[in-house]
Structure formats: C-alpha cells, structure tokens
MMTF fields as JSON, N, C-alpha, C and O atoms, coordinates in Angstrom:
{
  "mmtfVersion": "1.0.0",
  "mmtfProducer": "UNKNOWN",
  "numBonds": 291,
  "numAtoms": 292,
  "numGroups": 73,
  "numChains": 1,
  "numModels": 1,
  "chainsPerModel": [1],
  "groupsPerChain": [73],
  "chainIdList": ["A"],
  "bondAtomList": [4, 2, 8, 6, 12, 10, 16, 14, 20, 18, 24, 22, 28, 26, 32, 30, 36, 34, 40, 38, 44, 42, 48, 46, 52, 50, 56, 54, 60, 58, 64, 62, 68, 66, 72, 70, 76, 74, 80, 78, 84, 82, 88, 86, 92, 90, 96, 94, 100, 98, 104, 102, 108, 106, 112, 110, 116, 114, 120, 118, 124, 122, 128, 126, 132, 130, 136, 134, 140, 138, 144, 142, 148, 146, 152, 150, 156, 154, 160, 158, 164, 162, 168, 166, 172, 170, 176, 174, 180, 178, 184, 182, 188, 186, 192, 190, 196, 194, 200, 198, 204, 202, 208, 206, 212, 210, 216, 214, 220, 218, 224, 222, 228, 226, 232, 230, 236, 234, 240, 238, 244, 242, 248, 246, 252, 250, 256, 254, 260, 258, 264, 262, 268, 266, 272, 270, 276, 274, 280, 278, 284, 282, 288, 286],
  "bondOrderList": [1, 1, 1, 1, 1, 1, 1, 1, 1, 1, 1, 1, 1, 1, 1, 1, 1, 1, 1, 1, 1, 1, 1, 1, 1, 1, 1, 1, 1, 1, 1, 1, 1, 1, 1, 1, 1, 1, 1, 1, 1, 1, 1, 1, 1, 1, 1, 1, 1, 1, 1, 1, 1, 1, 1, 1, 1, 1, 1, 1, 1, 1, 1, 1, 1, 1, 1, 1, 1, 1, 1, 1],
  "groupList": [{"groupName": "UNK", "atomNameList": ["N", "CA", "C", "O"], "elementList": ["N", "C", "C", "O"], "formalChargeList": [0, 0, 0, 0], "bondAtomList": [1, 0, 2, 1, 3, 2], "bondOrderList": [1, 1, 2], "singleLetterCode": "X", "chemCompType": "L-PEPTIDE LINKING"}],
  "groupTypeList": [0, 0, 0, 0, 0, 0, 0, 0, 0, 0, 0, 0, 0, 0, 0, 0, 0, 0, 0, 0, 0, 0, 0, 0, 0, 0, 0, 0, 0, 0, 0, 0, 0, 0, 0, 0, 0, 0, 0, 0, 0, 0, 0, 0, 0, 0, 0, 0, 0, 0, 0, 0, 0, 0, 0, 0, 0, 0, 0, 0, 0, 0, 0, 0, 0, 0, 0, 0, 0, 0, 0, 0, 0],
  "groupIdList": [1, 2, 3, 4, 5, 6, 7, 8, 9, 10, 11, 12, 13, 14, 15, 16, 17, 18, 19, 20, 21, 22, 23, 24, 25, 26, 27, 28, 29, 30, 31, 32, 33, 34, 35, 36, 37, 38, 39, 40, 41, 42, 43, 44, 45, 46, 47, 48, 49, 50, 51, 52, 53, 54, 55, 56, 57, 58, 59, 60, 61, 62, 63, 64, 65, 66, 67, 68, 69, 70, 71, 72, 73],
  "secStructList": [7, 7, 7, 7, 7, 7, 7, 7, 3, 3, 3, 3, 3, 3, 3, 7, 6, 6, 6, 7, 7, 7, 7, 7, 2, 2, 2, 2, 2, 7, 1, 1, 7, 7, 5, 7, 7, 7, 6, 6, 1, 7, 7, 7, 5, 7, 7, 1, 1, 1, 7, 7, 1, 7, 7, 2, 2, 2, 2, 6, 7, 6, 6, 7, 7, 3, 3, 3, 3, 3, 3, 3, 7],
  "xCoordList": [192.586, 192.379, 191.585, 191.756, 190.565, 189.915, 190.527, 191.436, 189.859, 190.897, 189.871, 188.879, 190.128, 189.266, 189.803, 190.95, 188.973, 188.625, 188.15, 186.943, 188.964, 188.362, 188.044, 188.668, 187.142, 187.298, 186.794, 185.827, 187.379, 187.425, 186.406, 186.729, 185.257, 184.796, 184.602, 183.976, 185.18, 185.544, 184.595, 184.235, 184.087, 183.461, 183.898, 184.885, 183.608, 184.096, 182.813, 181.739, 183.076, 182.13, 182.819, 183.882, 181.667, 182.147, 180.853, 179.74, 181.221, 180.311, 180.397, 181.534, 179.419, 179.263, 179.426, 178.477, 180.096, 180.289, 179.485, 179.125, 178.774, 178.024, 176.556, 175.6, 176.261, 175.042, 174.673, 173.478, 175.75, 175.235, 175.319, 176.302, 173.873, 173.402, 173.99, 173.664, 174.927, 175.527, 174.433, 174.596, 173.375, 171.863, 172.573, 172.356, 173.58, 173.968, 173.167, 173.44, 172.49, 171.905, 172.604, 172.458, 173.337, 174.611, 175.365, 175.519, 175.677, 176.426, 175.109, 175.999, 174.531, 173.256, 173.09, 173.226, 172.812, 172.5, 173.439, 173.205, 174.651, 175.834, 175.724, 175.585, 175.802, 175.672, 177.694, 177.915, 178.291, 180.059, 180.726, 181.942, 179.767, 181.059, 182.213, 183.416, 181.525, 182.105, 182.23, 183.268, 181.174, 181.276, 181.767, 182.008, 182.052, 182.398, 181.678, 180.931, 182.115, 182.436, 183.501, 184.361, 184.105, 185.512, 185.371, 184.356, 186.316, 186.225, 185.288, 184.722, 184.796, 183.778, 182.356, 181.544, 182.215, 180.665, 180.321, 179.269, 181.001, 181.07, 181.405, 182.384, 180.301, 179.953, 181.32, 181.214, 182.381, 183.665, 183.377, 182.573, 184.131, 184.313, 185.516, 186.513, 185.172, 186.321, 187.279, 188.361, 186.16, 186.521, 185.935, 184.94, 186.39, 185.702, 185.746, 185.059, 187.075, 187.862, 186.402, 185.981, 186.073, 184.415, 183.518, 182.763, 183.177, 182.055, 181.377, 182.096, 180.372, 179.741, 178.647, 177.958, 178.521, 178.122, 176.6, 176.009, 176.067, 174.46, 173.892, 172.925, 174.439, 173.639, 173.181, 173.077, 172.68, 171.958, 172.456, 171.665, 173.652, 173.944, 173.476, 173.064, 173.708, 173.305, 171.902, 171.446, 171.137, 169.688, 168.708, 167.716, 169.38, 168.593, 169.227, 169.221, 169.846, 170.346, 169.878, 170.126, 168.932, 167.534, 168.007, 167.304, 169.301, 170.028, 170.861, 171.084, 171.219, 171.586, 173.034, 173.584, 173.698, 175.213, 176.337, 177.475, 175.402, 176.78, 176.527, 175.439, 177.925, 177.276, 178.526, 179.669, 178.041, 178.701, 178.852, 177.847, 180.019, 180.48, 181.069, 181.879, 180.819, 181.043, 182.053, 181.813, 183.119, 184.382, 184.638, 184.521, 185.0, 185.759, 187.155, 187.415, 187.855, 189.198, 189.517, 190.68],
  "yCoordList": [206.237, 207.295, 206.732, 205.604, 207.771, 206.899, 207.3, 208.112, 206.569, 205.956, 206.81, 206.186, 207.859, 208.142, 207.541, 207.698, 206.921, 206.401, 207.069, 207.222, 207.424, 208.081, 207.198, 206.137, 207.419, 206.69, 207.791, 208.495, 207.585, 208.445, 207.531, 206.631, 208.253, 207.699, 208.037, 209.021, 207.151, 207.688, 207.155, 205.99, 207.921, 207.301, 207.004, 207.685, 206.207, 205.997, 206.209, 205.623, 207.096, 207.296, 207.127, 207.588, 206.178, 205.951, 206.315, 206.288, 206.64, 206.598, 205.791, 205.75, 204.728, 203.822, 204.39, 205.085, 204.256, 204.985, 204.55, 205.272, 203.043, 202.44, 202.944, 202.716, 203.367, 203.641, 204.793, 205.082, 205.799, 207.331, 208.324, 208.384, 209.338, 209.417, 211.365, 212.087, 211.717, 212.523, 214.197, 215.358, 213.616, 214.319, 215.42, 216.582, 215.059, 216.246, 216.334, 217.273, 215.707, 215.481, 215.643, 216.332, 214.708, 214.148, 215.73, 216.183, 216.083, 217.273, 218.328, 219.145, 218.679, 219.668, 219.662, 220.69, 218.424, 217.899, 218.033, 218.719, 217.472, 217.366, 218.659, 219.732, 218.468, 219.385, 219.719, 220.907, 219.301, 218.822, 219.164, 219.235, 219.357, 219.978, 218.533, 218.588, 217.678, 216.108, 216.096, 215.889, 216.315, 216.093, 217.168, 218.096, 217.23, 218.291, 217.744, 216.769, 218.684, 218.282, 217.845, 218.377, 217.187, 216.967, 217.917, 218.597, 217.902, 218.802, 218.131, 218.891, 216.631, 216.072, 215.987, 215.226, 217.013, 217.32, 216.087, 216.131, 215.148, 214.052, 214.35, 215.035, 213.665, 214.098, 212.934, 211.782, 213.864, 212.932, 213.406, 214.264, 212.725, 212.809, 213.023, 212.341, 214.677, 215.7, 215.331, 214.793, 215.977, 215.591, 214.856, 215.202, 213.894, 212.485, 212.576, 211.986, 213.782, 213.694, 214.545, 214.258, 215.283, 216.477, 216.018, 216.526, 214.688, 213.874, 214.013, 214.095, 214.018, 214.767, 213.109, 213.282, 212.065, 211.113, 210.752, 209.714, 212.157, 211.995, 210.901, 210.322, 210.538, 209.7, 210.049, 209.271, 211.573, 212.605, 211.835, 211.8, 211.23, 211.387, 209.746, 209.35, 209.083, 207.687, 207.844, 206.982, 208.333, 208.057, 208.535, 207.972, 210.081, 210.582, 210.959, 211.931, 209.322, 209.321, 208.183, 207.094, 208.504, 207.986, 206.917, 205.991, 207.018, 206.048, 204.815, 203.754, 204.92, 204.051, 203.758, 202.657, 205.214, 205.534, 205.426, 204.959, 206.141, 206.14, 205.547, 205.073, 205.42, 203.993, 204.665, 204.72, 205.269, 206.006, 204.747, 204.16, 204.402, 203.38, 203.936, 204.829, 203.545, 204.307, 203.071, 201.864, 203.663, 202.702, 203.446, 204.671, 202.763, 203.729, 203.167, 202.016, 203.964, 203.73, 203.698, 203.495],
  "zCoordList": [189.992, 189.035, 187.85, 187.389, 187.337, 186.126, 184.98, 184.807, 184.156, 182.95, 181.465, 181.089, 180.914, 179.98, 178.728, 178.31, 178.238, 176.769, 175.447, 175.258, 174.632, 173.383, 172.15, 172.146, 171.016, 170.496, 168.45, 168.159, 168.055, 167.079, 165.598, 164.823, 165.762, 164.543, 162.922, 162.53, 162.122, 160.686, 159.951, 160.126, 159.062, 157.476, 156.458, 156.182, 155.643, 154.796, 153.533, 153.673, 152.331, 151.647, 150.084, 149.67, 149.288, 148.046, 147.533, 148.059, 146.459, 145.151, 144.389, 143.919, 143.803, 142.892, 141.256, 140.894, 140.628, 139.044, 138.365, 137.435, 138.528, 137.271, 138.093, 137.351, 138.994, 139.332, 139.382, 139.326, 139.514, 139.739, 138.553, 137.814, 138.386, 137.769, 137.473, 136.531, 138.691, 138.327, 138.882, 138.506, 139.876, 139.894, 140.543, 140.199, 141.649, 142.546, 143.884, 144.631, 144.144, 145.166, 146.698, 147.708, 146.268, 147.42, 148.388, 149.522, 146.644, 146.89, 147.097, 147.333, 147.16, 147.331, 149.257, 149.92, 149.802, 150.861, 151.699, 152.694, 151.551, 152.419, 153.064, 152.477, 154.378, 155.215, 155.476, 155.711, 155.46, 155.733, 154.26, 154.081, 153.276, 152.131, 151.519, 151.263, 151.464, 151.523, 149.723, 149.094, 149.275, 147.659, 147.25, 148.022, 145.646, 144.553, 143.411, 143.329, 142.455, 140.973, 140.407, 141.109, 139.549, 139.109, 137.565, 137.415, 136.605, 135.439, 134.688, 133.902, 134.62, 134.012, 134.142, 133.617, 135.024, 136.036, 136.915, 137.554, 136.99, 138.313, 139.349, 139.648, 140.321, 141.703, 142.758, 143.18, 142.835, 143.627, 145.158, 145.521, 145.851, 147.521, 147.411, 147.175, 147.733, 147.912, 149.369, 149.605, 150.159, 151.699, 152.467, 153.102, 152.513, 153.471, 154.857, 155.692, 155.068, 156.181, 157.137, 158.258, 156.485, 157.177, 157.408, 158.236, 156.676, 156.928, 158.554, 159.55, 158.584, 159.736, 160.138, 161.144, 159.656, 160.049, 159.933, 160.233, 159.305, 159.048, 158.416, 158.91, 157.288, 156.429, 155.467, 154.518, 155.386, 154.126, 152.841, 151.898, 152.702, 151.128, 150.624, 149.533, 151.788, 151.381, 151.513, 150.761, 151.938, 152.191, 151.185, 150.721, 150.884, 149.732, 148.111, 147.355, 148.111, 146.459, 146.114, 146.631, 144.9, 144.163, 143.503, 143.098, 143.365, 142.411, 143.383, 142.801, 144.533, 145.841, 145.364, 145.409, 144.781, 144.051, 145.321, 145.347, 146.479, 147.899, 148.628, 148.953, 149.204, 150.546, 151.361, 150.907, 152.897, 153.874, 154.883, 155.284, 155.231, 156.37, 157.503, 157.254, 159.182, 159.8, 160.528, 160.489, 161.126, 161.882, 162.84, 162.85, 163.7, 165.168, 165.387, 165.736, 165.18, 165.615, 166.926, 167.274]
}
C-alpha cells in the first residue's frame, strides 16, 4: 500500500521597526490580508496564519522592512 506524505508549509513574516517607513505598500499588495494598521498607523502582521507564500511583501518594500521565511513542517 502506498504511503502518502504531507507536508505543510508555513511563513514566517516580520517587519523590521527601525527600517520601515510605514509606506503601506506591504499592506496594499498582500494578496492574503496578512498586514493591518495598529492605532499608531503602523503596518503590523495581523495574519501570518493567510500568508499565501508569494513574496509580494518582501519584494516590493522599498525600504527591505519584511523578510517572509518559508518552513515546512
């Protein structure tokens, strides 16, 4: 009998505080609804858990504020 294998892959997404510039970019792009605002108009990672694995937010932030890591459990 064969043997199926799953393997579940997670991101991990931070925002750098001393580098980001607050542009909204991140959050504009995100296709997954991953960023917000907080009450201070800072761009937080709401839901990490939606992260959809593109790259969009690390690739096109001018300021190089996020860094998306991908793991497989």
């Amino acid at each position: 009998m064969a043997q199926v294998l799953t393997k579940t892959i997670t991101t991990r997404v931070d925002i750098q505080r001393a580098l980001c510039k607050k542009c909204g970019i991140c959050l504009a792009f995100c296709p997954a609804g991953v960023f917000a605002r907080n009450e201070r108009g800072e761009v937080i990672v709401a839901h990490a858990e939606s992260c959809k694995h593109c790259g969009l937010c690390q690739s096109l932030c001018p300021d190089y504020a996020v860094t998306a890591q991908e793991a497989i459990a």
